[in-house]
TORDOPA-851467 format. One line per field, with one value per residue (C-alpha): x, y, z; residue number from 1. Coordinates in steps of 0.02 Angstrom, whole numbers. Example, Ala and Ser with C-alpha at 12.3 -4.5 7.8 and 13.67 -1.06 7.14 Angstrom:
// TORDOPA-851467
east <- [615, 684]
north <- [-225, -53]
up <- [390, 357]
resi <- [1, 2]
END
This chain:
// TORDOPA-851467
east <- [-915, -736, -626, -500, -336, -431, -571, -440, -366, -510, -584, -407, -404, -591, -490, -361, -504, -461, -610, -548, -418, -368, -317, -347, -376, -315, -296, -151, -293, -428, -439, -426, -570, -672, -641, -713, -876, -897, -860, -1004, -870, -802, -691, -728, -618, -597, -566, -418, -399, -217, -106, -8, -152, -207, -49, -54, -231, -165, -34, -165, -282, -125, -64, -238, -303, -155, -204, -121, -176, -188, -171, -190, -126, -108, 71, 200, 135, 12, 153, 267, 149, 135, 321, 302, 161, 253, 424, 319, 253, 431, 527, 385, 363, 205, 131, 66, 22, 48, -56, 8, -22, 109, 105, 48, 172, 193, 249, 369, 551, 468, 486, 311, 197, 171, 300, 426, 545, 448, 541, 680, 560, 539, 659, 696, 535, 471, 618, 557, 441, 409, 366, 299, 147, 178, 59, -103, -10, 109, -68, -125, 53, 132, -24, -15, 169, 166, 17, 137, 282, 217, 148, 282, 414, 309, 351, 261, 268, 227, 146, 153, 17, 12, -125, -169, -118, -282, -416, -340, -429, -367, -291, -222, -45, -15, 48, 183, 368, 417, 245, 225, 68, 3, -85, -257, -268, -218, -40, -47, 103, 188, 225, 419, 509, 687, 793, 770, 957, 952, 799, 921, 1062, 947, 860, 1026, 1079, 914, 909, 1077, 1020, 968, 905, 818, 757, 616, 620, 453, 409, 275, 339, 276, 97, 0, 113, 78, 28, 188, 274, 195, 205, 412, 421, 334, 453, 618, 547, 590, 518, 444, 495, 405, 479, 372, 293, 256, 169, 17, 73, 42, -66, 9, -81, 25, 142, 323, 277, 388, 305, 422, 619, 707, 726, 517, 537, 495, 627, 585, 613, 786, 836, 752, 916, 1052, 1019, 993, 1116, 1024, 916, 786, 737, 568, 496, 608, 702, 719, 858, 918, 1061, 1105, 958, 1004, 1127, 1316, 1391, 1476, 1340, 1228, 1210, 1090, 974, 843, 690, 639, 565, 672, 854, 920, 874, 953, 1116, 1120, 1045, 1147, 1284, 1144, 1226, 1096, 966, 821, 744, 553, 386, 356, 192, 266, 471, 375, 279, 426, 543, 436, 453, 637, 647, 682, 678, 782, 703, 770, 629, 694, 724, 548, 479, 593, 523, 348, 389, 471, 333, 196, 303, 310, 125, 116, 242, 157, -8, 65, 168, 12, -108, 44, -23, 21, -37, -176, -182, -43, -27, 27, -150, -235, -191, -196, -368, -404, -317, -410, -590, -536, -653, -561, -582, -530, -374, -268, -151, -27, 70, 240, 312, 295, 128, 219, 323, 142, 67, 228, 218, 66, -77, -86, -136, -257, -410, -402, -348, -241, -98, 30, 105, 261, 404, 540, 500, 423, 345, 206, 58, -10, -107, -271, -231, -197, -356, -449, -358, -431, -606, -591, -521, -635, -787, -861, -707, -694, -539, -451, -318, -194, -97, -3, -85, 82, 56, -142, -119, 3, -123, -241, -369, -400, -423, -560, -672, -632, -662, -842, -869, -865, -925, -1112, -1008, -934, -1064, -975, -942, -843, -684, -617, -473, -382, -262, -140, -156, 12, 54, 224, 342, 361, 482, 577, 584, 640, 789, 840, 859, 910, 1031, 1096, 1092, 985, 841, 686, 685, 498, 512, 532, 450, 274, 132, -25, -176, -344, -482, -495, -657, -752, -685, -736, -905, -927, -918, -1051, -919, -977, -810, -752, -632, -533, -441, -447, -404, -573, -657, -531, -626, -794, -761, -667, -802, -949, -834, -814, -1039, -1058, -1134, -1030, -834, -770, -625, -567, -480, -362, -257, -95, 66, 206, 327, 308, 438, 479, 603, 679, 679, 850, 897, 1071, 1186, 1242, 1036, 999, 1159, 1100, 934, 1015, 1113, 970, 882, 1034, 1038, 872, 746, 577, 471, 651, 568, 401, 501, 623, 474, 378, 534, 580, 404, 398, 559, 517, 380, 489, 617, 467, 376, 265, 177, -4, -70]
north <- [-2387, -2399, -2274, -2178, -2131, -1936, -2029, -2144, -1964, -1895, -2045, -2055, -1883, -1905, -2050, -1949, -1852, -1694, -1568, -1433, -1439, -1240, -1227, -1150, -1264, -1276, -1426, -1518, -1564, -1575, -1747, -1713, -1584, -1710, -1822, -1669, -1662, -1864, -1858, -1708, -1584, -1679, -1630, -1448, -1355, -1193, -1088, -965, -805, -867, -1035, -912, -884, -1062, -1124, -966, -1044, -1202, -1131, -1035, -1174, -1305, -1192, -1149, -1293, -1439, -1544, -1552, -1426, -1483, -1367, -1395, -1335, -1360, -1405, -1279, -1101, -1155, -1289, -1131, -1017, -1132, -1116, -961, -1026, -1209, -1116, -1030, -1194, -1271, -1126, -1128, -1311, -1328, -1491, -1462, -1570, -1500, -1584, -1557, -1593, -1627, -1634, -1822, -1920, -1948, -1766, -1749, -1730, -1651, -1475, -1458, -1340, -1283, -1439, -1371, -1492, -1503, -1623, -1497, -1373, -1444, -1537, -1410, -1350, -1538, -1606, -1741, -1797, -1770, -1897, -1903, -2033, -2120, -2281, -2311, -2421, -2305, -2259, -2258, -2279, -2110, -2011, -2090, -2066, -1896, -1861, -1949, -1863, -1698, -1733, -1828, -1685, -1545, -1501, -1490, -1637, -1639, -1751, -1728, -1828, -1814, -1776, -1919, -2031, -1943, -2010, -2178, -2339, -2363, -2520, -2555, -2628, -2804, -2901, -2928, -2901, -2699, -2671, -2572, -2564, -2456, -2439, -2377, -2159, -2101, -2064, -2053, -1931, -2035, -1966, -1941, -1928, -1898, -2040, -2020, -1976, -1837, -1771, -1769, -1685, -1531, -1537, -1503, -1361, -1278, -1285, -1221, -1053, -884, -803, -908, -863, -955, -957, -1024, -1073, -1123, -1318, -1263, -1277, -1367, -1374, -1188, -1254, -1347, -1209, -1096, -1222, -1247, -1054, -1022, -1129, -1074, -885, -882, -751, -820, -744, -795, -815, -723, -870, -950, -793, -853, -1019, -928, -784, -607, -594, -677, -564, -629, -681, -519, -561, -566, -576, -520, -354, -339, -397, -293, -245, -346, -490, -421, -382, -554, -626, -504, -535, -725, -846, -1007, -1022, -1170, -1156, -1251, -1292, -1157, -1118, -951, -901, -741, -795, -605, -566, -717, -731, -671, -849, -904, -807, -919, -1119, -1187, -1320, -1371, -1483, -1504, -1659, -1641, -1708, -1602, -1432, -1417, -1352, -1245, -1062, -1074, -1171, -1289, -1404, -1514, -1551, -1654, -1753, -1751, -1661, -1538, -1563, -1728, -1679, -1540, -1664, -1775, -1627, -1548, -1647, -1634, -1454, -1340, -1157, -1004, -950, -776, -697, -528, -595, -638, -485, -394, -469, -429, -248, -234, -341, -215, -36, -121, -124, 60, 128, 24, 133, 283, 253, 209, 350, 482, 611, 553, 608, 557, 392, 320, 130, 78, 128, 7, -157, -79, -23, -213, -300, -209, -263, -446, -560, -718, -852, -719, -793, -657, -662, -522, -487, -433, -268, -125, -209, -358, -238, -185, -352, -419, -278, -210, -377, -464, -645, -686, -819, -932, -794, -897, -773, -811, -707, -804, -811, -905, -820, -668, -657, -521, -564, -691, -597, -626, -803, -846, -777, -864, -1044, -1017, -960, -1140, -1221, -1138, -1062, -1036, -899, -708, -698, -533, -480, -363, -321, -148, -56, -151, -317, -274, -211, -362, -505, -440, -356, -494, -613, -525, -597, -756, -699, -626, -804, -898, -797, -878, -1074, -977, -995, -847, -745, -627, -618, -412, -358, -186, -122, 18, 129, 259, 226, 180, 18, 60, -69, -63, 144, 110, -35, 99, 226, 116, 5, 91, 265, 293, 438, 393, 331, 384, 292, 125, 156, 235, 167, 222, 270, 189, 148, 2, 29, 61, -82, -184, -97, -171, -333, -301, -302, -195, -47, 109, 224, 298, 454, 531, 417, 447, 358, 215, 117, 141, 63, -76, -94, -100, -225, -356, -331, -351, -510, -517, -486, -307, -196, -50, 60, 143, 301, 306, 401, 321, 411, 327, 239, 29, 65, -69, -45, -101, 14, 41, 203, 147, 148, 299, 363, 302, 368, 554, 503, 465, 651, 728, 665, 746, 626, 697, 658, 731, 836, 737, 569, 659, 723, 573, 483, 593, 571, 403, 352, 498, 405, 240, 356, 438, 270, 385, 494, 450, 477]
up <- [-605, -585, -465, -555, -460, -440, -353, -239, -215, -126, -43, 57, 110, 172, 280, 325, 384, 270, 274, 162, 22, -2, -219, -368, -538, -682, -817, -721, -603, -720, -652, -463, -512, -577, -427, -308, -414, -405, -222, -184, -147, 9, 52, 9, -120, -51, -184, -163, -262, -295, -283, -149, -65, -55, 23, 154, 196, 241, 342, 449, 435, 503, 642, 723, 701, 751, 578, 415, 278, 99, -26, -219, -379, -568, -645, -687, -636, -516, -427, -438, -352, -199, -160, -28, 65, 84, 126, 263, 328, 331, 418, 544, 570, 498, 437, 245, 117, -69, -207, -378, -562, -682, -882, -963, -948, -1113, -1144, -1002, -1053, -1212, -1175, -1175, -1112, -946, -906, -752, -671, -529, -426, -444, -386, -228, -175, -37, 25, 31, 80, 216, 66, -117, -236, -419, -418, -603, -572, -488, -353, -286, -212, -72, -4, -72, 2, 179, 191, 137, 282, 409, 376, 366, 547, 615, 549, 576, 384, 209, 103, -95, -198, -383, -495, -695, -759, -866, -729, -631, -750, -722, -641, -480, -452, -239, -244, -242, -129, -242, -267, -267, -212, -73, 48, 165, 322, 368, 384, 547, 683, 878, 921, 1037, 1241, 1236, 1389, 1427, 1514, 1717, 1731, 1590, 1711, 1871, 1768, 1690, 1883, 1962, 1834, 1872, 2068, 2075, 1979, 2089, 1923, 1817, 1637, 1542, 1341, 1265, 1081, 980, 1052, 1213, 1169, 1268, 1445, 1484, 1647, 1661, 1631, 1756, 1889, 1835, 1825, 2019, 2084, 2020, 2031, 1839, 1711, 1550, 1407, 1213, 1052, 953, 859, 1021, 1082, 1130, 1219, 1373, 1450, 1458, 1612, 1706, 1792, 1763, 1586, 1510, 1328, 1155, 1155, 1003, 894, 889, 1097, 1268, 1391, 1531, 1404, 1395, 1547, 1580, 1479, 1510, 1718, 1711, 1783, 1709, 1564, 1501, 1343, 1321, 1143, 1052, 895, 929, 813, 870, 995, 1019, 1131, 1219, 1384, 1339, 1333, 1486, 1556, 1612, 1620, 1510, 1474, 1338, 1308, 1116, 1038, 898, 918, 789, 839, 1013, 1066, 916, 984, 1165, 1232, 1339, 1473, 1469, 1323, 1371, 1194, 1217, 1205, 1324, 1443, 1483, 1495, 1617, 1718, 1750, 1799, 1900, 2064, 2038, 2052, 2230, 2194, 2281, 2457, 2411, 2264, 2241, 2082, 2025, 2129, 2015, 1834, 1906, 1927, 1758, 1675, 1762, 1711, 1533, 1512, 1575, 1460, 1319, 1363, 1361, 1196, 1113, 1170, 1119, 981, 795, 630, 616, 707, 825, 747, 901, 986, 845, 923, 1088, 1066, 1004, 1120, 1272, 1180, 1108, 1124, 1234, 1093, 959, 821, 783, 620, 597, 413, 411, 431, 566, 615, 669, 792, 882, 857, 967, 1107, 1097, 1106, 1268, 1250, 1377, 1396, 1252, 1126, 979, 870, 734, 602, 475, 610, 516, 342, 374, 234, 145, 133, 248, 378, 265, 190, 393, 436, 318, 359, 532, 503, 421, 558, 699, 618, 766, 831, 770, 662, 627, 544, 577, 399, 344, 164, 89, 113, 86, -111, -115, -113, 41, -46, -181, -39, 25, -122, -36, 125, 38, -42, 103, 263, 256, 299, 465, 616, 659, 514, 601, 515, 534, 414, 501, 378, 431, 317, 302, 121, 153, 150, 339, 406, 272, 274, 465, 424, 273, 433, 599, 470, 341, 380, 237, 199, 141, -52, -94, -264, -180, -27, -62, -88, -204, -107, -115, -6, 76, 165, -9, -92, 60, 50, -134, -70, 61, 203, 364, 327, 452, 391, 539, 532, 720, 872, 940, 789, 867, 970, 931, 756, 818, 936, 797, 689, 825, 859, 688, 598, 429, 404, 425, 369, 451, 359, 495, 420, 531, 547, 470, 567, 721, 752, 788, 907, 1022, 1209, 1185, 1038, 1001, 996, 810, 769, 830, 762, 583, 602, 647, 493, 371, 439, 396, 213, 186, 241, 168, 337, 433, 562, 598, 619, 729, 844, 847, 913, 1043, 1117, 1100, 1188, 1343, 1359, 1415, 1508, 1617, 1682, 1812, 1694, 1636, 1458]
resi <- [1, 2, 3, 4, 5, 6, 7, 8, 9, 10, 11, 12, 13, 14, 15, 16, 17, 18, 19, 20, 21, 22, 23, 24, 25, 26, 27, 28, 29, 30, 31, 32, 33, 34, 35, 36, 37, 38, 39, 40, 41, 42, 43, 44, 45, 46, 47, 48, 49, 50, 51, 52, 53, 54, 55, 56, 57, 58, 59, 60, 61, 62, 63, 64, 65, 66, 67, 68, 69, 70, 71, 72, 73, 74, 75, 76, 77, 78, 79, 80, 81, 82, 83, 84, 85, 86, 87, 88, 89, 90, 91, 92, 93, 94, 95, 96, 97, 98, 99, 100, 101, 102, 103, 104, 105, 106, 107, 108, 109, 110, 111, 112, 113, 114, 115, 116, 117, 118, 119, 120, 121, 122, 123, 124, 125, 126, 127, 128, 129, 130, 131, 132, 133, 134, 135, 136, 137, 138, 139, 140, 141, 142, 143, 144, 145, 146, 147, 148, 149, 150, 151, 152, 153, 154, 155, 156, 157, 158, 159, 160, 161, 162, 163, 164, 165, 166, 167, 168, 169, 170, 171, 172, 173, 174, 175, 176, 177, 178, 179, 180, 181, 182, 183, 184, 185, 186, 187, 188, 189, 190, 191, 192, 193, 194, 195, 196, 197, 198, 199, 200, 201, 202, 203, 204, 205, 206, 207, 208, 209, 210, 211, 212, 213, 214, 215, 216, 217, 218, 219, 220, 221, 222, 223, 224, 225, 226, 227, 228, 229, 230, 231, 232, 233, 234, 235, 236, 237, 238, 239, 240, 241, 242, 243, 244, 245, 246, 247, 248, 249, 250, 251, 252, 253, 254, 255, 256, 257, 258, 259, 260, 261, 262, 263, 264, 265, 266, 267, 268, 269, 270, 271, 272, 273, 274, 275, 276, 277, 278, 279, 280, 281, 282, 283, 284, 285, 286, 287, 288, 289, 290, 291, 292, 293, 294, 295, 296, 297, 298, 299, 300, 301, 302, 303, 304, 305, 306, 307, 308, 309, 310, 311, 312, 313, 314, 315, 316, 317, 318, 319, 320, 321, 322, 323, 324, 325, 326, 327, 328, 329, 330, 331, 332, 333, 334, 335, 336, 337, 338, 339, 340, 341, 342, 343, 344, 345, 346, 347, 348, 349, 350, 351, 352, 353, 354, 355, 356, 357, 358, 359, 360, 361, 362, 363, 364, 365, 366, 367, 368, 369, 370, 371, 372, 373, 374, 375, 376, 377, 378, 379, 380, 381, 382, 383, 384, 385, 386, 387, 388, 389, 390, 391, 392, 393, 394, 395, 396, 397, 398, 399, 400, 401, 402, 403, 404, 405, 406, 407, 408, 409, 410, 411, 412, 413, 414, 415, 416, 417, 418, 419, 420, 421, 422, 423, 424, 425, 426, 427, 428, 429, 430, 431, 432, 433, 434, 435, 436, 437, 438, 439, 440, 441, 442, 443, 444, 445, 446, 447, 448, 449, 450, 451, 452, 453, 454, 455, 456, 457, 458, 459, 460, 461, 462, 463, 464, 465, 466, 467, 468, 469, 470, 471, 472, 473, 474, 475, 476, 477, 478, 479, 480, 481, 482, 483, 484, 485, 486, 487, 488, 489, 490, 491, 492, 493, 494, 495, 496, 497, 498, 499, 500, 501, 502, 503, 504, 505, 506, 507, 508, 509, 510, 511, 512, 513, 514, 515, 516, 517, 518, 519, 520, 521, 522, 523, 524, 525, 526, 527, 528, 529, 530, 531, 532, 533, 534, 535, 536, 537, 538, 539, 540, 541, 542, 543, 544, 545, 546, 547, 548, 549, 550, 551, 552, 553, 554, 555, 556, 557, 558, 559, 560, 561, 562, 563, 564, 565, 566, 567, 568, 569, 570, 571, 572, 573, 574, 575, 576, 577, 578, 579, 580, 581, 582, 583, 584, 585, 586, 587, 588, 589, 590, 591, 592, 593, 594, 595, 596, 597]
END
């Protein structure tokens, strides 16, 4: 029987060794469809509630994992759906591979149904490589490049294939003029490091410094010993951009956690007292929360030529990965004998953690959100992956979770995006099904899209070895972060229209889907239900009713926020007095380090 293009389709990605393709069908794919059937469902389609969702799920499933996710989708508005999920991927570095139908080719430039320019479409968010497949020998070329540049870029890549063109018989390319061949599945990231002489110019900048900051990202992975070792010498602090959170252990006393507007204050003080910094594996964005320029000398170590130099004015920027950069640095380096500095980050790093205690066990009504993740984060199991969804959660995901063991985090960094707490979740229980999964998501971004995916979640818990995947949603029926920018930012009250939400129950919907669900509405249900969701054998929600008036506020917190804030009471903010109470207490808590819970 011969092998359509559909069936090429899938036998490559079983090469490319592709275990799950995350989509939703529809008739642009009929023929991919087909293909899945005639190939026994291997790779498995994972069936997302929406095109969204499925992209979301390949994002998780690409950044806890280290492979490429596929995702999949019809022509028009199942290719438009994808875009949010694939711009997540690409402001995050994320290697993705989009698989997309197209009208028959016959009909395109017809006006015809569901027809969408879709090279048009993405031509941004697959910008390293998009390509409309228009003849069975632009396979298996266009397929392999598309896995190899999403891989070697760190980026999503798009691949759009008419449908008639699916049904096809596969024919290889010939070894023929404007033929083009390919190249067995597979790519060995290559060990990059930096010429010798770079080395002994970045080695002088950084034994010359007597206060020595650390920035980590996400780039970092994998050299957190190198980093520790670099870091003990120099008696540096560590500080994490927030997407690189978990690169290294929050146990480790002068690692001061996230930098940033969602950061700590040893982070901050970290930069403002610095005299050198090395930025390792970061894109951090944010150059604010960064040494004053002049400030400190500076030098950087990214694989990627064309992101360094651009966040700080770096002396020195070394062009390779990071373990190895590390490796060859290290013997380079001679620290200060004097470590009041260090001794100095450890003390801040250890009062942080004390204040962060206290702030979350303060009284709120009914439920401090800060004391959900700091509940979790004392009981997480060490191989736990922990997703966090945009919005006032991501503020206590940032402060409040300490990464230990071989706990794995992300939330959308670069996008910050709605909505892709659960999708992330879900992409990992994929990735690891033998890890608890939870995520950490506000009652926002879970009537957005969270609560649909728990169908999925529902649909494919008996494939996890461990079906532990736990859903927490804070519930304070409120756009929260957005009620807090309208205050800190604009000086604005509260606009209920935009800003609440409807209520519902999240642990009864979960129940209908034979989920293990706790509704919380006293801190001392707290624990104990967290505690029964991570002992359970099946996913879980907890339903966790919390006071929206407790507020985000930076340890570094301006005079023209809190000014605003005063502001936004004094126009009439409906939740004036409460908010106003709840932030006194919560920054006395900071100003009075000594006092226990």
């Amino acid at each position: 029987m011969a092998k359509t293009v559909g069936d090429h389709v899938l036998r490559r990605l079983q090469e490319w060794g592709v275990e799950e393709v995350f989509g939703y069908p529809g008739d642009g794919i009929n023929g991919l469809i087909v293909a899945f059937e005639k190939a026994g469902d291997r790779p498995r389609f994972i069936q997302a509630r929406h095109e969204e969702m499925a992209a979301f799920e390949a994002v998780g499933y690409a950044k806890f994992s280290g492979r490429v996710g596929v995702c999949m989708a019809t022509s028009g508005p199942g290719a438009i759906h994808l875009l949010n999920g694939l711009y997540d991927a690409k402001l995050d570095h994320v290697p993705v591979v989009a698989i997309v139908g197209q009208t028959e080719r016959s009909a395109m430039g017809g006006s015809y149904q569901q027809e969408v320019d879709l090279q048009s479409l993405f031509k941004d968010v697959a910008s390293d490589y998009l390509v409309e497949v228009n003849v069975p020998e632009q396979l298996p070329n266009a397929l392999d490049r598309a896995f190899r540049t999403a891989l070697t870029r760190r980026a999503p890549t798009a691949l759009i294939i008419p449908s008639d063109l699916q049904t096809e018989d596969y024919s290889p390319p010939a070894h023929a003029f404007k033929q083009v061949p390919s190249s067995p599945p597979g790519l060995v990231a290559p060990v990059v490091v930096p010429d010798e002489a770079e080395l002994l110019r970045a080695a002088e900048v950084l034994n010359r410094g007597q206060r020595v900051a650390i920035l980590i990202g996400q780039g970092a992975r994998g050299a957190a010993a190198e980093v520790e070792q670099v870091a003990d010498i120099l008696g540096a602090g560590v500080a994490k951009a927030l997407v690189g959170k978990d690169v290294m252990s929050d146990e480790l006393p002068f690692v001061t956690g996230a930098v940033g507007l969602l950061g700590t204050r040893p982070s901050y003080e970290l930069m403002r007292g610095c005299d050198t910094l090395l930025i390792v594996g970061s894109n951090f964005p944010y150059s604010q929360f960064l040494p004053e320029f002049g400030q400190a000398r500076g030098v950087q170590i990214d694989i990627d030529g064309a992101m360094v130099g651009m966040r700080y004015p770096t002396e020195v920027n070394l062009l390779g990965d990071a373990r190895s950069t590390l490796q060859a640095l290290l013997p380079m380096l001679s620290g200060p004998t004097d470590r009041a500095w260090r001794e100095k980050i450890e003390e801040n790093v250890a009062r942080w953690w004390r204040t962060m205690e206290r702030q979350a066990m303060l009284d709120a009504n009914p439920v401090n959100p800060m004391r959900i993740v700091w509940e979790l984060s004392e009981l997480l199991p060490l191989n736990a992956i922990v997703s966090a969804d945009s919005g006032s959660v991501a503020n206590w995901y940032a402060r409040h979770l300490r990464i230990r063991g071989d706990v794995r985090g992300s939330l959308s960094g670069g996008l910050a995006t709605m909505g892709s707490a659960v999708p992330y979740a879900i992409g990992a229980k994929f990735a690891h099904p033998d890890r608890p999964a939870i995520a950490l998501t506000g009652d926002g971004a879970m009537q957005m899209n969270g609560m649909a995916e728990l169908l999925t979640v529902a649909r494919y818990a008996d494939r996890w070895s461990d079906p532990r995947c736990i859903v927490c949603v804070l519930h304070n029926n409120d756009l929260n972060q957005v009620t807090w920018e309208l205050r800190a930012m604009g000086g604005a009250p509260k606009f209920v229209e935009s800003q609440s939400l409807p209520d519902v129950s999240y642990a009864d919907f979960a129940r209908g889907l034979g989920f293990e669900a706790f509704t919380v509405t006293s801190p001392d249900e707290l624990g104990p239900a967290w505690e029964q969701a991570l002992a359970a054998e099946c996913p879980a929600v907890l339903d966790v009713h919390c006071d929206p008036e407790v507020p985000p506020i930076p340890p570094h917190a301006t005079f023209e926020q809190a000014e605003s804030v005063v502001q936004a009471v004094l126009k009439g903010d409906p939740d004036a007095l409460h908010l106003a109470v709840q932030g006194a207490k919560t920054k006395l808590r900071e100003m009075l380090p000594g006092r226990r819970p």
